[in-house]
C-alpha positions in Angstrom: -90.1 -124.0 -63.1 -87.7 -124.9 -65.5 -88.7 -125.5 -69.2 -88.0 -128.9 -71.1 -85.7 -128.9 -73.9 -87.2 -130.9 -77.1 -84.4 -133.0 -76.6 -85.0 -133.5 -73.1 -88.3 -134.0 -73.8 -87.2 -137.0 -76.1 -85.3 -138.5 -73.1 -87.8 -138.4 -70.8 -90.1 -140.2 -73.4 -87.8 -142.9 -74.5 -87.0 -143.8 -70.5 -90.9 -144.0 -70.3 -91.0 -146.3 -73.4 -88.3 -148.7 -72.2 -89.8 -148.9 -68.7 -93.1 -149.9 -69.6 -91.4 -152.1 -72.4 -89.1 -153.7 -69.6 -92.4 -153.9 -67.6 -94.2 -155.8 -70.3 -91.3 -158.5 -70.8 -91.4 -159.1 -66.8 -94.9 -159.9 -67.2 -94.3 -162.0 -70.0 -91.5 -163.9 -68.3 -93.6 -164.2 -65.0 -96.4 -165.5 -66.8 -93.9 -167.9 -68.4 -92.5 -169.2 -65.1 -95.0 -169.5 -63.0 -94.7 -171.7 -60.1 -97.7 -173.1 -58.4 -98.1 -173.6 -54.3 -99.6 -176.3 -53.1 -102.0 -176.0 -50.4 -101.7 -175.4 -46.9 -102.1 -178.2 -44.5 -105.6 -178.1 -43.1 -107.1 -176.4 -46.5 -110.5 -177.1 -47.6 -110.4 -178.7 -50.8 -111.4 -176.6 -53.6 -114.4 -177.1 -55.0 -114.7 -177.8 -59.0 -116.6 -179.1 -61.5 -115.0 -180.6 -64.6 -116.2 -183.1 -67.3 -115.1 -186.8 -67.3 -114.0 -189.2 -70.1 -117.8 -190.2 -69.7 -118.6 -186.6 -71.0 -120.5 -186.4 -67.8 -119.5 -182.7 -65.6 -118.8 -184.2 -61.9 -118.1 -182.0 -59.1 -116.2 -182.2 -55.8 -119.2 -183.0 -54.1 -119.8 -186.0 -56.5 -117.1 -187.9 -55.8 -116.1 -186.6 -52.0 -115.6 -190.2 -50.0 -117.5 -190.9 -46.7 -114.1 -191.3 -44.5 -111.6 -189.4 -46.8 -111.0 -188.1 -50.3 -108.0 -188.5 -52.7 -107.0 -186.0 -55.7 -104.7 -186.9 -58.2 -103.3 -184.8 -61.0 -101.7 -186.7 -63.2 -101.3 -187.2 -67.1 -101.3 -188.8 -69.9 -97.7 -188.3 -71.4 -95.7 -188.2 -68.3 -93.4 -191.5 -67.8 -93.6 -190.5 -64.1 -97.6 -190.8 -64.1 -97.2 -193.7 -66.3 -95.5 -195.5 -64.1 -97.8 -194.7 -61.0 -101.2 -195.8 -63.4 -101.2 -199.3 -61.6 -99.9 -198.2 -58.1 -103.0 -195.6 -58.7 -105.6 -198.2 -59.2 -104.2 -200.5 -56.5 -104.8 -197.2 -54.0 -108.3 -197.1 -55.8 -109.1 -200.7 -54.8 -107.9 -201.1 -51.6 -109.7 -197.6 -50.5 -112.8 -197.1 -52.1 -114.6 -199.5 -50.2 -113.8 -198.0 -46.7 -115.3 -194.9 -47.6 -112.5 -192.9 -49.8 -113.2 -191.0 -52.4 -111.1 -190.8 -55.7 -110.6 -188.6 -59.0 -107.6 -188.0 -61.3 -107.5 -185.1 -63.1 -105.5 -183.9 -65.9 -104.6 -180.1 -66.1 -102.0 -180.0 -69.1 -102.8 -177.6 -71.9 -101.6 -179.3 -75.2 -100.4 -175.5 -76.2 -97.9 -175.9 -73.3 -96.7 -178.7 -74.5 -93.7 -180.0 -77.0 -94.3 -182.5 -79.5 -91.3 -184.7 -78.5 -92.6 -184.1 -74.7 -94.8 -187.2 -75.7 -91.6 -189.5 -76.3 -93.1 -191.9 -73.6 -96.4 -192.6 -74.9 -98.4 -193.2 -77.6 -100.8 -190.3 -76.5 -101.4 -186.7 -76.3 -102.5 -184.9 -73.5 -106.1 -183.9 -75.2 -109.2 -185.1 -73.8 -109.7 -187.3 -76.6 -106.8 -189.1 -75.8 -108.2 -188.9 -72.0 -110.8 -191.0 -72.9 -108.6 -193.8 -74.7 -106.1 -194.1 -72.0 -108.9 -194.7 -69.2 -110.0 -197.2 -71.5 -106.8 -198.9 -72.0 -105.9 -198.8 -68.8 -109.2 -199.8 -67.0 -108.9 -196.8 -64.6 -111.2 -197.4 -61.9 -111.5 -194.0 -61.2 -113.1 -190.7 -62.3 -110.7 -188.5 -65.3 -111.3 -185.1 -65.2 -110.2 -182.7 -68.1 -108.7 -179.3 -66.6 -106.4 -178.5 -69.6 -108.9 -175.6 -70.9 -108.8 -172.9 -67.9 -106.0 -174.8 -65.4 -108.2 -173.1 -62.9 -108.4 -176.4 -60.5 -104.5 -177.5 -60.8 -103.7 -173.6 -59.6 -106.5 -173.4 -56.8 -104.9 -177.0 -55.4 -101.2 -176.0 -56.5 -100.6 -179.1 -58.2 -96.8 -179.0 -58.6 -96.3 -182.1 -61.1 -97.9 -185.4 -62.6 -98.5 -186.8 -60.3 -99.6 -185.1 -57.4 -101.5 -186.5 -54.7 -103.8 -184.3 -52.4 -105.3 -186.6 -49.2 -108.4 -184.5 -47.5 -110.3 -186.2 -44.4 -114.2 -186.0 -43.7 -114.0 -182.8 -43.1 -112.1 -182.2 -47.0 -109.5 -180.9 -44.6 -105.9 -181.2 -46.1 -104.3 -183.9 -44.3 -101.1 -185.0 -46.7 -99.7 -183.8 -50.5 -97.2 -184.8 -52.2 -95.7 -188.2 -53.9 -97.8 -191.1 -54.4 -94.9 -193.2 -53.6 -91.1 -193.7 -54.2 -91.5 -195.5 -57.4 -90.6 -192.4 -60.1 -90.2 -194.2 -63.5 -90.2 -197.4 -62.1 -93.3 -200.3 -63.6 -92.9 -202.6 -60.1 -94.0 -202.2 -56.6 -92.6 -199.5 -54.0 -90.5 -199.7 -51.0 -92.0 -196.7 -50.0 -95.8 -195.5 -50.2 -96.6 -192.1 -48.3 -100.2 -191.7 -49.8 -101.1 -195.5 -48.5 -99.5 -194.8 -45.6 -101.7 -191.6 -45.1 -105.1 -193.3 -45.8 -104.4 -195.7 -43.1 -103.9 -193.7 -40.5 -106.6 -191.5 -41.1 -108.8 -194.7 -41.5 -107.3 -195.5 -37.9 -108.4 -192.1 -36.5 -104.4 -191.7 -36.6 -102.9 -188.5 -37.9 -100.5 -189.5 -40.6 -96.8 -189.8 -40.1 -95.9 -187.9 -43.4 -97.8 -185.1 -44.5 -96.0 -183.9 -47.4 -93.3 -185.0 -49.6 -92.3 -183.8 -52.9 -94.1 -184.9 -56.1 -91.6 -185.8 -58.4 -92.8 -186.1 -62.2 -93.3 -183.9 -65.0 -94.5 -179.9 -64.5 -97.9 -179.1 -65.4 -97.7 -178.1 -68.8 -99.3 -174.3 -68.4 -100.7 -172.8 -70.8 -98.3 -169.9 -70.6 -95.8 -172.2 -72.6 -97.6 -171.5 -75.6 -95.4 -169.4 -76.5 -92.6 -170.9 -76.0 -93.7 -174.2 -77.1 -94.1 -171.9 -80.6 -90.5 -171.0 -80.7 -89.7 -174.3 -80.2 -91.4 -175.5 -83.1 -90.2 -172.8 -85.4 -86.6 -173.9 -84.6 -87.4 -177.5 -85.7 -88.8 -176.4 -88.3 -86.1 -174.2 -89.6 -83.1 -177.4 -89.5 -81.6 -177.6 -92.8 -82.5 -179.8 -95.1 -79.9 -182.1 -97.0 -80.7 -184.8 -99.5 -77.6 -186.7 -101.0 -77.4 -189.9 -103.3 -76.6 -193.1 -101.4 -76.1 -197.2 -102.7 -76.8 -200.2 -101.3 -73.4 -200.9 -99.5 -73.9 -197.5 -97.5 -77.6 -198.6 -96.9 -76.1 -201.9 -95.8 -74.0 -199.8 -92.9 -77.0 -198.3 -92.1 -79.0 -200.8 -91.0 -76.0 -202.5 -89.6 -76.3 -199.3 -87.0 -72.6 -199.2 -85.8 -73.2 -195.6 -84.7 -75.7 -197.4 -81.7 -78.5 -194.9 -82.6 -81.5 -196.3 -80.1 -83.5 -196.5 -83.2 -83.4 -196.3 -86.8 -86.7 -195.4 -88.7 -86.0 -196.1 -92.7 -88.9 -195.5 -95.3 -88.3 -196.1 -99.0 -90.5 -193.8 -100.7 -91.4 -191.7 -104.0 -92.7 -188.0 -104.7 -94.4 -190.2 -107.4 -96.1 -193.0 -104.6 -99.6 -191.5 -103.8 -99.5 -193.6 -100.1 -95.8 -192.4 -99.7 -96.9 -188.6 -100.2 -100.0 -189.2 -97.6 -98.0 -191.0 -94.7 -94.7 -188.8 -94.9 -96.9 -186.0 -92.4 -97.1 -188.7 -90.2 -93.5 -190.2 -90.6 -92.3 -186.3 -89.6 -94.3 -186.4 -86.6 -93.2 -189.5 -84.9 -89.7 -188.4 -86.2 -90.3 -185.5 -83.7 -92.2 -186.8 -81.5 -89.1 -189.3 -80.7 -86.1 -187.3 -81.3 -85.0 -187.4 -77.9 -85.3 -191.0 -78.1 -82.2 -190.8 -80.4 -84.7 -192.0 -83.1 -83.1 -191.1 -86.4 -85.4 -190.6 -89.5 -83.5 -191.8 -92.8 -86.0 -191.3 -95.8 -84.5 -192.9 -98.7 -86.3 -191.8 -102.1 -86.6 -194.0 -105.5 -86.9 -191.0 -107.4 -84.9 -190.8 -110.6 -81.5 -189.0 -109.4 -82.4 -186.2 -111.8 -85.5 -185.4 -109.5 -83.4 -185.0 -106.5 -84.5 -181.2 -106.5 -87.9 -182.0 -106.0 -87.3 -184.2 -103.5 -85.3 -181.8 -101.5 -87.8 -179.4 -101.9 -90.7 -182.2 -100.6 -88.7 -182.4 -97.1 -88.1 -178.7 -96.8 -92.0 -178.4 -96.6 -91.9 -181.7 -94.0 -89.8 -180.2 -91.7 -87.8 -183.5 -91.2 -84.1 -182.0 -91.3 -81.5 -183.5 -88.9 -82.2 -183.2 -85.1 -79.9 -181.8 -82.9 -79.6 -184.6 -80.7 -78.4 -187.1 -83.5 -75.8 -184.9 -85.4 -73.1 -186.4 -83.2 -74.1 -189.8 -84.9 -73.8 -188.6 -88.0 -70.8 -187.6 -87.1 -69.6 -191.5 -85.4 -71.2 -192.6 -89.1 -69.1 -189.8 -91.0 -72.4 -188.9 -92.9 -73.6 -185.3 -93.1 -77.3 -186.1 -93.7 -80.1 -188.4 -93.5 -82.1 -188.1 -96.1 -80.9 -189.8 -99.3 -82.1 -190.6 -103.2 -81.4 -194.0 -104.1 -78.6 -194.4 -107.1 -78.3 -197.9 -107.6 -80.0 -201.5 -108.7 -83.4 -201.9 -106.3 -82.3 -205.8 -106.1 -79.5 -204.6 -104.6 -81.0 -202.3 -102.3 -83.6 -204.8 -101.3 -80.7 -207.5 -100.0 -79.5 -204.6 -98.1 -82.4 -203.3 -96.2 -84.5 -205.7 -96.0 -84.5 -208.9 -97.5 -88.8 -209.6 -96.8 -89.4 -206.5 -98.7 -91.4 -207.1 -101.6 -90.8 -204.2 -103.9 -93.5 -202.1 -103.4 -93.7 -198.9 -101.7 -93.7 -197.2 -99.2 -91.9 -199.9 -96.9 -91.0 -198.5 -93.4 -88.6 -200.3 -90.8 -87.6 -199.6 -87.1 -84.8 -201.5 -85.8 -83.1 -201.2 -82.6 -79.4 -200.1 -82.0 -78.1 -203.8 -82.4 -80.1 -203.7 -86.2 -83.0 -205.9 -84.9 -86.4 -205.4 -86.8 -88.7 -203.8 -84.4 -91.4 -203.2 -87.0 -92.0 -203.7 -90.8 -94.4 -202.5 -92.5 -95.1 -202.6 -97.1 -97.8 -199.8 -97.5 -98.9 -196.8 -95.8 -98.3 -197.4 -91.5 -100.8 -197.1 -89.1 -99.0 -194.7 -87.1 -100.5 -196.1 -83.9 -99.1 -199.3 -84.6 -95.6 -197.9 -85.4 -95.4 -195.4 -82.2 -96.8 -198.6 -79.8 -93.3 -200.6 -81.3 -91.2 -197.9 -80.2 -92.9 -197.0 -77.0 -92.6 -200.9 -75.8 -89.0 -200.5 -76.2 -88.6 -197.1 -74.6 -90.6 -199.1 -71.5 -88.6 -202.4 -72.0 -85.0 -200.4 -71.8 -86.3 -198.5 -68.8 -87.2 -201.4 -67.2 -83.5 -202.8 -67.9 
């Protein structure tokens, strides 16, 4: 037998240490694209038990339907399952007293998922938030939380929000797929496979359709995490720029020739104690609505002397300027937006805002034609602010 030279010795080791190492980033990226499979048809349903917005733990068995039984994965966030929430209820009445069964369950992990993924809604995808939708939305139906272990979404293969799975008596699989054709769209359907399905089966009929594809968003895995991470990191790594701007450029800003979907100005201090405590807010929706082409344009009162400290203040706030609005910077010619006042406030006031009384902070959203979505003198109620945009995301969507 031949005898290993040190240095061959060294190969052999470092081959071994970049095959396992190769090994370990497959797993990663596997675990990172993982692709549910929806169930066969003629599967039994899986059998679960989950807690409801109720806090009450429900099982398969509790809300299995004489005749049939419907399960719906769907979400808070996604404009997809947003859109379905009425066509969902309407299923839920018509149904429910012929003998089916119904349950919506939500399986996103909020570590799988992106800040500005919310840029639809008002809400997260927490169970908290769970339990405020069903009661904004008067869901007649059960709302199960399976964002914790994703265990149910993977035994039923839920593919995206939302996802319909139709079982018979028997909680055999009889169709999957869409609710109906109605994607991002508020109003009725031309087409509806999952009504369809529940009347033929009522009928003792075999349904025409048994599966179609479920458009909407993906479940948001927890395997994300990670990338969700990275995500963030980048954000929070955009440079920040703070430059000196009057009332005429102010002026052009609220005019909004650049078209920017929305415009979010605050006029704020380092010195303004409810300035300081809503700007963590402020940064959030800023993210939260990027991809909204929302731009965030803090303009600070601050002496111009100060307009290190102010810099530094918006470093640690993470709101430098998004990707997706440096090309309207660049329609605007303006290499930032965040800016320190230099000027006479009377001035500034007849250029913002005219209803602005002086006092700070003063926030206001207006719309790519300069029309005042929302004004606000004092710290926001970021609810209230996130509602004014999302009713215009809905409204131009609905356009």
């Amino acid at each position: 037998m031949n005898k290993l030279t040190g240095e061959h010795r060294n190969s052999i080791t470092m081959k071994t240490f970049l095959f396992a190492t190769c090994a370990l980033a497959s797993t990663a990226v596997m675990a990172l694209a993982y692709t549910p499979i929806p169930l066969e048809q003629g599967a039994l349903a899986p059998d679960f038990k989950l807690v409801n917005v109720d806090d009450k733990t429900l099982s398969l068995a509790d809300i299995r339907g004489e005749k049939a039984t419907a399960i719906i994965f769907t979400t808070n966030h996604c404009p997809d399952a947003i859109a379905a929430v009425d066509r969902m209820k309407e299923l839920v009445a018509k149904f429910k007293p012929q003998g089916v069964g119904f349950v919506a369950i939500n399986s996103n992990s909020p570590k799988g998922l992106r800040l500005n993924e919310l840029r639809f809604t008002i809400y997260s995808d927490s169970f908290e938030d769970m339990k405020l939708v069903s009661k904004e939305s008067k869901l007649n139906l059960p709302y199960l939380y399976d964002g914790e272990t994703q265990e149910v979404a993977k035994a039923y293969g839920a593919v995206a929000t939302p996802h319909i799975f139709i079982f018979d008596a028997d909680l055999k699989l009889k169709y999957n797929g869409r609710i109906d054709d109605g994607r991002r769209s508020l109003g009725p359907t031309e087409k509806n496979e999952a009504r369809d399905a529940l009347t033929a089966m009522l009928a003792g009929e075999e349904p025409a359709v048994i599966k179609t594809r479920p458009i909407g968003c993906t479940t948001k895995w927890l395997e994300k995490a990670g990338a969700v991470a990275a995500s963030d990191e980048r954000w929070n790594k955009q440079p920040v720029i703070v430059e000196t701007i009057n009332a005429e450029a102010v002026a052009k800003l609220v005019a909004n020739e650049a078209g920017s979907t929305f415009r979010l100005l605050n006029i704020w201090s380092t010195s303004c104690g409810p300035c300081v405590a809503e700007f963590p807010d402020l940064a959030s929706i800023y993210k939260q609505y990027s991809m909204q082409n929302l731009e965030f344009i803090p303009i600070s009162l601050d002496p111009p002397k100060d307009i290190a400290k102010v810099t530094e203040f918006l470093k640690e706030q993470h709101v430098g300027t998004a990707d997706r609005v440096k090309a309207l910077l660049k329609k605007d010619g303006r290499t930032t937006n965040n800016y320190l006042f230099d000027g006479d406030t009377e001035d500034l006031a007849k250029a913002l805002d005219p209803e602005w009384n002086g006092a700070m902070p003063h926030t206001l959203l207006i719309d790519e034609k300069g029309k005042v979505l929302f004004r606000h003198t004092g710290q926001i109620e970021p609810l209230a602010l996130k509602k004014a945009i999302v009713a215009e995301v809905w409204r131009k969507n609905e356009e």
